[in-house]
N, C-alpha and C positions, 0 to 999 in steps of 0.2 A: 417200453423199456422199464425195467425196475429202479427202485430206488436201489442208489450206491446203500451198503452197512458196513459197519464197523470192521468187517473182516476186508471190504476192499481197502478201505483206509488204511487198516494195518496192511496188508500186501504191499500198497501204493507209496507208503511210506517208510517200508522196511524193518517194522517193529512190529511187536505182539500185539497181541488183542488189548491186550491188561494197560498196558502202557496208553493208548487211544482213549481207552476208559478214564486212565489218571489225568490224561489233561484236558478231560472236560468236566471232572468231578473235583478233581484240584492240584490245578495248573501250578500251583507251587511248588509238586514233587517232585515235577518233571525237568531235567535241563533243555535250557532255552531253545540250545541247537536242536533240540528233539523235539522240542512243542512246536515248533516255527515246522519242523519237517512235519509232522501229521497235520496241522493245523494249514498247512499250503496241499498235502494231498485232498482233505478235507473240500479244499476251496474248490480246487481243480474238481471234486467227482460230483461237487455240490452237495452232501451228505449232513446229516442235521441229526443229531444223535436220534438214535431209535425211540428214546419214551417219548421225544420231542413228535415222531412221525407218528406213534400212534395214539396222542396225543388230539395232532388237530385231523387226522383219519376222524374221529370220534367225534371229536370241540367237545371235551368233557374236562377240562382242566380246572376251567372256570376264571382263570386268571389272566391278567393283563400285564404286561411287562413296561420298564422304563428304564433306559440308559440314559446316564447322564457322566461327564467326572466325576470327580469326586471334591469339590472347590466349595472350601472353608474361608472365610473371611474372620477369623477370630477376635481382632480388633471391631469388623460392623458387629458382632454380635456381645462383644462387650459392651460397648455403648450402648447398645438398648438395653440390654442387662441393667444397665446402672443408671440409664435415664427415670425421670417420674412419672413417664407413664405406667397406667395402670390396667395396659392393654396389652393381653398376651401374645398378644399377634405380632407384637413390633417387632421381633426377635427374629422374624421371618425375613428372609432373603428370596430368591430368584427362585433356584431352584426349590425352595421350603412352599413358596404359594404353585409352582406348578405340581406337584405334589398333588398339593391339598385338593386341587381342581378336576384331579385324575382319581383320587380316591373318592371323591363326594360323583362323580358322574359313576367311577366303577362300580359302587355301592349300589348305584339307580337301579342298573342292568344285570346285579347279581352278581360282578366280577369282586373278586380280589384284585388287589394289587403287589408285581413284586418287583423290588426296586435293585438294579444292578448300578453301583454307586463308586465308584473304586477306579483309580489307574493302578492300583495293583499288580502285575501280572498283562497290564495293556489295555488295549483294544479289544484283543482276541479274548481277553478273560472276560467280557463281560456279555460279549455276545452267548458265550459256552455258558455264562450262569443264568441267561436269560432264554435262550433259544431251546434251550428243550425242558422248557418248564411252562409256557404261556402258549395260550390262542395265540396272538399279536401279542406286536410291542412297538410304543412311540420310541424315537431315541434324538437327540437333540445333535443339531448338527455338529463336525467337527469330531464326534467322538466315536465314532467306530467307522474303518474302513469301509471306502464306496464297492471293492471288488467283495467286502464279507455281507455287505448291507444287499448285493447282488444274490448272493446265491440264498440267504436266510429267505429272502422274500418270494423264492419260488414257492415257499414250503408254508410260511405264517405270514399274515397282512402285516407291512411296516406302515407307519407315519413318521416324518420327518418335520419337527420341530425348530422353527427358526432357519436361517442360512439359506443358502440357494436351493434349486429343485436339482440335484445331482441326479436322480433316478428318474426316469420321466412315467415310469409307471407306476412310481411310488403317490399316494396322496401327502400331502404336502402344506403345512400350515408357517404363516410368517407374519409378523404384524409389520406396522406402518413405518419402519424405522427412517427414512430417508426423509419421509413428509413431515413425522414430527419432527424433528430435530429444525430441520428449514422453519416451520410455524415459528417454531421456540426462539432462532433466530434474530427471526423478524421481530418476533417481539422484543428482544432486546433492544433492534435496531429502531424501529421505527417509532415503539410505546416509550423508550426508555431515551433515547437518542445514543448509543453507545457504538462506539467506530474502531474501538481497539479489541479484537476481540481472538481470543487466543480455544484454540479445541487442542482437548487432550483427547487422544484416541485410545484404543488396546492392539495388541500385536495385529500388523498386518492377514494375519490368516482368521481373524472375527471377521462374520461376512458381518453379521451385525453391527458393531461398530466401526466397519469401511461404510457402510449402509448409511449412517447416520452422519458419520464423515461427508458424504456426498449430497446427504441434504444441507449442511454448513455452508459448503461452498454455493449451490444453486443458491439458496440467501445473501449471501453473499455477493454473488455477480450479478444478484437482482436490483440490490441495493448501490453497484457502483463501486463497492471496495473491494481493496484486493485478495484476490483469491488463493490461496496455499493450494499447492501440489503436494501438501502432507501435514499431518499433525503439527502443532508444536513441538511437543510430547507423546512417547508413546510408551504405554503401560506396557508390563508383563501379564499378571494375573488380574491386571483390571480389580483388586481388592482397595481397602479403606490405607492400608499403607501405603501403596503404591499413588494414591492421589494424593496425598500430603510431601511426598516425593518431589510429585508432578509439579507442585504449588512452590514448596521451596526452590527449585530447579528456575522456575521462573522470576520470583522476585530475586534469588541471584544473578542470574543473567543481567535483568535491568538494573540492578546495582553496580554491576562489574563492567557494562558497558556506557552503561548511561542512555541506553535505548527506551524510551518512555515505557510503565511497563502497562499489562493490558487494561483496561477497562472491565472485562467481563474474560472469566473461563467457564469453558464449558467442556462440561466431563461426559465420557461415553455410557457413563452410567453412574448411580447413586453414589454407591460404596465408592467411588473415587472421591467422588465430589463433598462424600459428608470429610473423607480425611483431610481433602483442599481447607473447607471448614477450620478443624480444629489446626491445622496449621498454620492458618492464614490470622487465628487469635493468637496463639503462641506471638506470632511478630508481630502483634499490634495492629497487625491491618483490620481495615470496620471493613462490614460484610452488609449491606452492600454500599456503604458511603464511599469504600476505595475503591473496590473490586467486587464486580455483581461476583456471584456463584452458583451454576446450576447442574443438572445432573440428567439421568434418563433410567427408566424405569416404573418409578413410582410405590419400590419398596415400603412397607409402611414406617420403616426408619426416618423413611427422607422428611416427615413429616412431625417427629417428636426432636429434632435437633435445632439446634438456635443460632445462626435466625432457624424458623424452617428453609426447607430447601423447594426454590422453584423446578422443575422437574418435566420431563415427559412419562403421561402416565400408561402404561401399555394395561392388556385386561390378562395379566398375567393366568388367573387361578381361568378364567374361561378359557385361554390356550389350553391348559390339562384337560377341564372338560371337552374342548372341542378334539381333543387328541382322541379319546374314549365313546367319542359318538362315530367317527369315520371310522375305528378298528372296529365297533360293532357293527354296522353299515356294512364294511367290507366281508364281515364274515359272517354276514347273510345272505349278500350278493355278491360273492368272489370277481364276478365277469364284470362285476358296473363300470365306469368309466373312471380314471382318476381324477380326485377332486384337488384344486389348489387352492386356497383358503387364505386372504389377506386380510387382518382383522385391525381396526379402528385405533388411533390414540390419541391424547386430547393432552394439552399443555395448563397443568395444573402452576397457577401462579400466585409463589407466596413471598415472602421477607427475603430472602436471599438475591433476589434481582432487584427489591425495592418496591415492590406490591404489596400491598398487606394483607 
């Protein structure tokens, strides 16, 4: 059977040729009700724009793709801006070191890299700006649909980054979220002796921080106390504002009820926990004489702010490279088996829990 082209999409979808073209060269021009119509024919015939198909017919692109949102923290990245460190690197966030991990292994193997960055236009826009321009492409989970992530990978090798295995033929990389977080726990509880212990999470649909949510708890019912069936606190975009949020919301509470408040918060990741941080000096609170504070990732932010931040540290920039060793892997040996990949993280222990 042939591949579906651009003329069945226009048929299938009841518009010209020109119009198919526009919304995959820029989905801006097009209205929405009409991009969603070719873009759902699209799905249906499985179709991958044409340079996209002769493209990896060849593997002469040379290039390697990456989806991600498009998520700004401009507050983390003001503070490193304006901290004393004299290291460039501090400025780097999540997606800034996977990046760098994907460009330095693309580099090895001769790839480019081209980065699809945007909620712009959706979902659907960023597949269209990636899929027919790359060999492959990694894409992190949560951001492009499982029915669109379906049909691209007939056509180019995906890798799914973080989050569950949604595609079971897809390869698949995740690090240890569940285990560190628990370690981290412990350490609180056991090294530190701390029994109040409050987790701020990010919206329900992070598989990674439910992930790490669920190591909290195993810690927790290991050690005998009690177990939350949910957050404290639940973030929106998991940014530096939204922990400082998370921080005051809590010392309100205990002041307005009189409920002792925690001993230790613990943030589903950095950028929460450095704004916990500066909010928790704002009111006077000592860090960690009142209130341990720690975080997860291991941005190198976490480690220029004061106190520093105790943290879990994931091998952030090796996830890109590992993302760019199985896209090339696979588009040597298309037929190999899927690979599911769970990589290591270790509980980096500084000033902010009371470690020095």
């Amino acid at each position: 059977m042939s591949a579906p082209t651009v003329y069945d999409v226009a048929e299938r979808s009841g518009v010209s040729i020109a119009t198919v073209s526009r919304v995959y060269r820029n989905p801006d021009s097009v209205r929405a009700q009409t991009r969603e119509k070719v873009m759902e024919a699209a799905r249906e015939l499985g179709y991958v724009p044409s340079g996209s198909a002769r493209g990896l017919a060849s593997r002469t692109t040379g290039v390697l793709g990456l989806c991600f949102p498009d998520f700004v923290d401009q507050d983390a990245e003001a503070a490193a801006a304006a901290s004393d460190a004299d290291d460039d690197q501090a400025v780097m966030l999540y997606s800034d070191q996977v990046i760098r991990g994907m460009e330095r292994a693309a580099r090895r193997h001769g790839y480019a890299l081209l980065i699809a960055a945007s909620l712009d236009g959706g979902p659907e826009s960023l597949v269209a700006k990636v899929a027919g321009r790359v060999d492959g492409f990694a894409v992190l989970a949560q951001t492009v649909p499982t029915e669109d992530l379906e049909v691209i990978s007939r056509r180019l090798p995906v890798v799914m980054l973080s989050g569950p295995r949604e595609i079971d033929h897809l390869d698949h990389i995740v690090v240890a979220n569940a285990e560190g977080e628990r370690e981290l726990t412990r350490h609180l509880i056991e090294d530190h002796g701390l029994r109040r212990l409050a987790f701020i999470g990010g919206e329900e649909n992070s598989p990674d921080a439910q992930a790490r949510f669920r190591g909290f708890q195993e810690a927790c019912r290991d050690a005998g106390l009690p177990v939350p069936s949910r957050p404290e606190v639940r973030a929106g975009m998991m940014t530096q504002a939204e922990g400082a949020l998370a921080a005051d919301a809590l010392l309100d509470r205990s002041e307005g009820t009189g409920v002792e408040r925690p001993e230790a918060m613990l943030f589903a990741n950095d950028q929460m926990a450095v704004g916990a941080l500066q909010a928790l000096e704002r009111r006077g609170v000592r860090v960690p004489e009142d209130i341990a504070v720690t975080g997860f990732d291991g941005i190198p932010l976490s480690r220029i702010v004061r106190p520093p931040l105790t943290t879990v540290r994931q091998p952030i920039r090796h996830l890109g490279e590992q993302a760019v060793e199985l896209l090339v892997q696979r588009l040597a040996d298309p037929g190999r088996a899927p690979v599911s990949l769970e990589l290591p993280v270790s509980v980096t222990r500084r000033a902010s829990c009371g470690c020095g």
